[in-house]
C-alpha positions in Angstrom: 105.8 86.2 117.2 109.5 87.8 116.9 111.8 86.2 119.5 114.6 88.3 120.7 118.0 87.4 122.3 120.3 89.5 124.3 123.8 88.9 126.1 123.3 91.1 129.4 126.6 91.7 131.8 126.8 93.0 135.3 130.2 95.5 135.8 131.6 96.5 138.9 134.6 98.5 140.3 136.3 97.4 143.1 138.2 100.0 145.1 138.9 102.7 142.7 139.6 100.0 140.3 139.0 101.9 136.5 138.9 98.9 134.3 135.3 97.5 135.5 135.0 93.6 135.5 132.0 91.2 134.5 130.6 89.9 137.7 128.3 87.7 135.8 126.7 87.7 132.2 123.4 86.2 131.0 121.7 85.5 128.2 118.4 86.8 128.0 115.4 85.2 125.7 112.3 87.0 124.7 109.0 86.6 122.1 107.1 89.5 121.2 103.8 89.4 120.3 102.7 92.0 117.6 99.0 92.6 118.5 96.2 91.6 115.5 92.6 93.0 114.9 90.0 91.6 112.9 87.3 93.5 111.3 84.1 92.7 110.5 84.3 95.0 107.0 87.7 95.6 105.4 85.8 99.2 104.6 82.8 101.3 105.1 81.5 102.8 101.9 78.8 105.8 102.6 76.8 107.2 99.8 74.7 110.5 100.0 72.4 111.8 97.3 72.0 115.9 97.9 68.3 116.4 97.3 66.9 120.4 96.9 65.1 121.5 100.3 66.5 118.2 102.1 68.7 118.9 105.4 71.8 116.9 104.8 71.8 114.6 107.7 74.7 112.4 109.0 74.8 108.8 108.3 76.0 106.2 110.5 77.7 102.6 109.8 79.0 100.0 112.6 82.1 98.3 112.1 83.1 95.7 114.5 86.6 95.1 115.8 88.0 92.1 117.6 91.2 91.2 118.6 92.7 88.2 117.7 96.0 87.8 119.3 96.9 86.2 122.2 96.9 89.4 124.7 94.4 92.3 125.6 95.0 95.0 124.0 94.0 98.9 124.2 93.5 100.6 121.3 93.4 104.8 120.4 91.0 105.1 117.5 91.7 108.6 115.2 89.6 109.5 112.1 89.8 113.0 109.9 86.6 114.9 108.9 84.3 114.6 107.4 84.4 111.1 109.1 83.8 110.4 112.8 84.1 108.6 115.6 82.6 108.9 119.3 84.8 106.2 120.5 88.3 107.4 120.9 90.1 104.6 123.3 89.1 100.6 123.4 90.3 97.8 125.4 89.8 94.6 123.8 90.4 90.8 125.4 91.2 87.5 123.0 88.5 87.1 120.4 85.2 89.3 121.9 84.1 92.1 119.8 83.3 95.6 120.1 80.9 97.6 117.9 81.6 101.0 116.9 79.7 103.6 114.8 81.3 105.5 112.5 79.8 108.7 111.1 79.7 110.8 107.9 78.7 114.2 107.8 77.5 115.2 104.5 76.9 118.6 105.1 80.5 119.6 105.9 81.1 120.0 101.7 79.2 122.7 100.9 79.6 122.6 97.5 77.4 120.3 96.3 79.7 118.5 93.5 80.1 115.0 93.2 83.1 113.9 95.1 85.2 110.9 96.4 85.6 111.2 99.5 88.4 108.9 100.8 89.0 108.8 104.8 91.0 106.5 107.1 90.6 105.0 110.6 93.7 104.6 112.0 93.9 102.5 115.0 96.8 103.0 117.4 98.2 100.7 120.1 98.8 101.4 123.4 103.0 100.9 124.3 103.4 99.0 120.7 104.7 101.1 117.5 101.7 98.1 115.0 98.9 100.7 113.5 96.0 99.1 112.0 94.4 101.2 109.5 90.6 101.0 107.8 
């Protein structure tokens, strides 16, 4: 938690006056919370073998997120291709989980040479600058 502290003054004008005066000033105390998620895998590894006269078929991993700060949170979940995701937006309350599939296409590389394919599921919150990234 960050706590914050700010001096805050109300001005006013009094008949035309142009120098304004402090009616009243206040100190103003705050503590932001940054939100935290937990993971059930710190990554997904998918492995496909391309097999003559075999359809390339997606393949499909869960990954479970929770969150573990203090406040709900609603999450935006992006991933590039050839990686996807069905679920795009998440609320998630103090410590229950949510399962989510992530998927791999295989058949988007077309050219049949052994690569590594590195992709990343960035995970956004709503009205706070954190990202989360897996």
């Amino acid at each position: 938690m960050d706590e914050a502290k700010e001096e805050w003054q109300c001005q006013c004008t009094i008949a035309g006056e142009r120098k304004p005066k402090v009616a009243f000033s206040t100190r103003v105390f705050g503590k932001f919370i940054n939100p935290s998620l937990s993971f059930s895998e710190p990554k997904l590894f998918f492995k496909y073998l391309w097999e003559k006269g075999v359809a390339s078929m997606p393949i499909t991993k869960t990954l479970s997120l929770a969150n573990s700060g203090p406040l709900p949170t609603t999450v935006t979940l992006r991933i590039d291709p050839p990686f996807s995701c069905a679920t795009e937006k998440l609320t998630l309350t103090n410590g229950e989980p949510e399962t989510i599939s992530i998927d791999f296409d295989p058949g988007m590389k077309q050219d049949r040479l052994s690569d590594n394919i590195t992709g990343k599921l960035t995970i956004a919150h709503a009205n706070h600058p954190h990202r989360d990234v897996v």
